[in-house]
N, C-alpha and C positions, 0 to 999 in steps of 0.2 A: 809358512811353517814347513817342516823337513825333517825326515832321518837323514843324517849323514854316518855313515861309516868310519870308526876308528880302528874297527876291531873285529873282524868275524868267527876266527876259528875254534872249536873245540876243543886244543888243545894247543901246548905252543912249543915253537921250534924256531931258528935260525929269520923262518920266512913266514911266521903265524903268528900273527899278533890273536891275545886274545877276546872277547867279547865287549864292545864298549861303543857305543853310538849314541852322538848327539842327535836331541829333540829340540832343533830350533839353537838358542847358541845359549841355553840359561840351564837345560836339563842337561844332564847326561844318563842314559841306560846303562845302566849295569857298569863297571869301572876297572874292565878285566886288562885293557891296555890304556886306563887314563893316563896317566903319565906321560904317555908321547905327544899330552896333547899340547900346545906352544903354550907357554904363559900368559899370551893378551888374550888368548879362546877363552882359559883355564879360567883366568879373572870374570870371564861374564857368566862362571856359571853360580847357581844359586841350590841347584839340589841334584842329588843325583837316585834315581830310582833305580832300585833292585830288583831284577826277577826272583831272583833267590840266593840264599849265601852260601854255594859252591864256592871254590877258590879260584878257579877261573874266570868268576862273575864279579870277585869281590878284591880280586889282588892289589892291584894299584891306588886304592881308596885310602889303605893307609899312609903310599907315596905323594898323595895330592893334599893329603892335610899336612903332611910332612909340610909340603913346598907352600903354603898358603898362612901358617901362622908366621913367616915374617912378610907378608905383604898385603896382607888381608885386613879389612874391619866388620865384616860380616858374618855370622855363623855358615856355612856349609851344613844344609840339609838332606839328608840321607833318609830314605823315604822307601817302607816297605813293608812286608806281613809280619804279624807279631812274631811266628816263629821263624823268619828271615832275621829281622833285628836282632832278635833274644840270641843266635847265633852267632852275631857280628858281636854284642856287646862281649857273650861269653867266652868265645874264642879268638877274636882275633883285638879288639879294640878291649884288650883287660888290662894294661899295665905290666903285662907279663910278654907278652910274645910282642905286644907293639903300644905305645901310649894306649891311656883311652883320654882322647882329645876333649869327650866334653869337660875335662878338668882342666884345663888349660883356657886360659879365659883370655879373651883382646877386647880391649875398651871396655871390660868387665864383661863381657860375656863370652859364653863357651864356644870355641871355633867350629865344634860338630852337635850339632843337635839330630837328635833323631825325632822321628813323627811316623807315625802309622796310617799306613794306607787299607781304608776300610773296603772289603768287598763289596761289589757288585753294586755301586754307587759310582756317578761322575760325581770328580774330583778336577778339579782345576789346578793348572801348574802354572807354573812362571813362563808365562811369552803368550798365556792365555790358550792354552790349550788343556782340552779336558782326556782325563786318564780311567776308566774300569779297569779294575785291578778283577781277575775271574779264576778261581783255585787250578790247577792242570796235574797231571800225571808224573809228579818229577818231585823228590825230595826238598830238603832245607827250605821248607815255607815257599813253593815256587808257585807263582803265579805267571799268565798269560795277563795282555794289554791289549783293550782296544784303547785306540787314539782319535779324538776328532778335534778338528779345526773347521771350520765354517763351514758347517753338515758335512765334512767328511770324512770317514773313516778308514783308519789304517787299521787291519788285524795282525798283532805280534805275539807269535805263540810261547816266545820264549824258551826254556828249554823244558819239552815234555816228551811222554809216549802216548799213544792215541785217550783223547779225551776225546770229551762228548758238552761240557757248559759251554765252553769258551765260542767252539762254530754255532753252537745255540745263540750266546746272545749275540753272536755279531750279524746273524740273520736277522732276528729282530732290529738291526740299523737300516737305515735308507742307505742303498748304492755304497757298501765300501768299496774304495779303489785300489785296496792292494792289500798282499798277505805277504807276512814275514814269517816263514816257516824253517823252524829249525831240521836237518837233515844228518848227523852222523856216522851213520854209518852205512855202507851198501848193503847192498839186498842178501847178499852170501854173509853175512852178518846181522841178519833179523834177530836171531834166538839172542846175541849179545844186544841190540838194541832193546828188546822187548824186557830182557832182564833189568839192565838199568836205567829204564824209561827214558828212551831218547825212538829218537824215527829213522828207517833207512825211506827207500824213495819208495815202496810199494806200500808202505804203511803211511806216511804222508800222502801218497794221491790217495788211499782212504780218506785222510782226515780230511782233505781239499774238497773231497766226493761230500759233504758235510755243509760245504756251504750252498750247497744245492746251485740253483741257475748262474751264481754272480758268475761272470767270466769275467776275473780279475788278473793282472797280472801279479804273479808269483815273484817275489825273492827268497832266497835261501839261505842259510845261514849255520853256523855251527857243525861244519864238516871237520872230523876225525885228519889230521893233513895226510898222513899215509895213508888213507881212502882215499882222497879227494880225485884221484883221475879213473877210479871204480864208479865213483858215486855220479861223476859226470856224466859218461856215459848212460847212466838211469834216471836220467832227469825228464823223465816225462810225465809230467805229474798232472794226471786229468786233462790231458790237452790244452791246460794252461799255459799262458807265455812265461817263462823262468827264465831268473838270471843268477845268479849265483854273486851274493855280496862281496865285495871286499873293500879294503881301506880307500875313502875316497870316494864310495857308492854314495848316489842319494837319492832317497826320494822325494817326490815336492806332493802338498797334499792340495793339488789343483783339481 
């Protein structure tokens, strides 16, 4: 099992794809640059899990159902908190700004089905890997993920501002090996981080300061791109080892 990298950034430009990583080759996180993902990926996926329904998290969801009803016999599952869904059905998947796909039927059934992902429960996904969905600091139904595959755990904060459940229950796991921490904005940028609940780097090594002992290494994710050579330079985040994602990053959960 693996995160792989489609999509890192916070916003998008020229050279910023943005938010979207495969979990193994049947999920996809969040669908902010699925589209670029080749067609024979695209075909093995079976659901795609939300952090939240920002437009940056959700953009290309309706270009991938686009591309799937003529090659598809399977519904596409979309998978996330009831006020994440209720936001995709209302605003973007209504028949007005873009189809709403579960009317559109292949081999009589609907090409998007939606499903609710219940809190603070494992949940099992397709490729056999299990998902805790954990409430976090950040608008449109956002949730944090922990991830485990054969006892182990990946912490993915998703897009937040300092919380306090999500590094709770991932303590309670045995030995996770890695944090996927979102970062936007640099430090001479707090006051606008803390406003729109996102983290620059001295409020992320707070939330790192959270998992107490694990000395795990760090990824990052969700830099602002006009930050992103401010935010570098501050990447010291609790003496953790950091790398900073991009298209083509993975992690293996060995």
């Amino acid at each position: 099992m693996f995160i792989e990298v489609i999509g890192s950034c916070g916003s998008k430009n020229a050279e910023c794809r943005l938010v979207c990583m495969k979990l193994g080759n049947r999920v996809l996180i969040d669908a902010g640059s699925a589209a670029l993902i080749p067609d024979e990926e695209l075909d093995l996926v079976d659901m795609v899990l939300l952090t939240h329904a920002h437009l940056d998290h959700i953009l290309d969801l309706g270009f991938i159902l686009d591309s799937m009803v003529s090659r598809r016999g399977r519904p596409l599952v979309v998978m996330g908190s009831e006020a994440c869904l209720s936001i995709v059905k209302k605003h973007y998947m209504n028949g007005l700004l873009w189809p709403d796909f579960t009317r559109i039927l292949i081999e009589g059934k609907p090409i998007l089905e939606y499903r609710l992902l219940a809190d603070e429960v494992w949940t099992l996904l397709p490729g056999d890997v299990e998902c805790m969905a954990v409430p976090v600091n950040h608008p449109a139904g956002a949730r944090g993920f922990l991830f485990r595959y054969n006892e182990k755990t990946v912490v993915y904060s998703g897009d937040t501002g300092p919380t306090d459940k999500l590094w709770r229950m991932a303590n309670e796991q045995r030995d996770p090996i890695a944090a996927v921490i979102e970062v936007s904005f640099p430090n001479s940028k707090r006051s606008i981080a803390m406003a729109s609940d996102h983290l620059c780097p001295s409020l992320a090594s707070d939330e790192l300061n959270k998992l107490g002992s694990h000395d795990i290494p760090v990824h990052v994710f969700h830099m602002k791109p006009w930050f992103a050579e401010e935010i570098m330079g501050e990447l010291d985040l609790s003496g953790k080892p950091v790398s900073l994602l991009k298209p083509g990053s993975r992690i293996e959960f060995t």
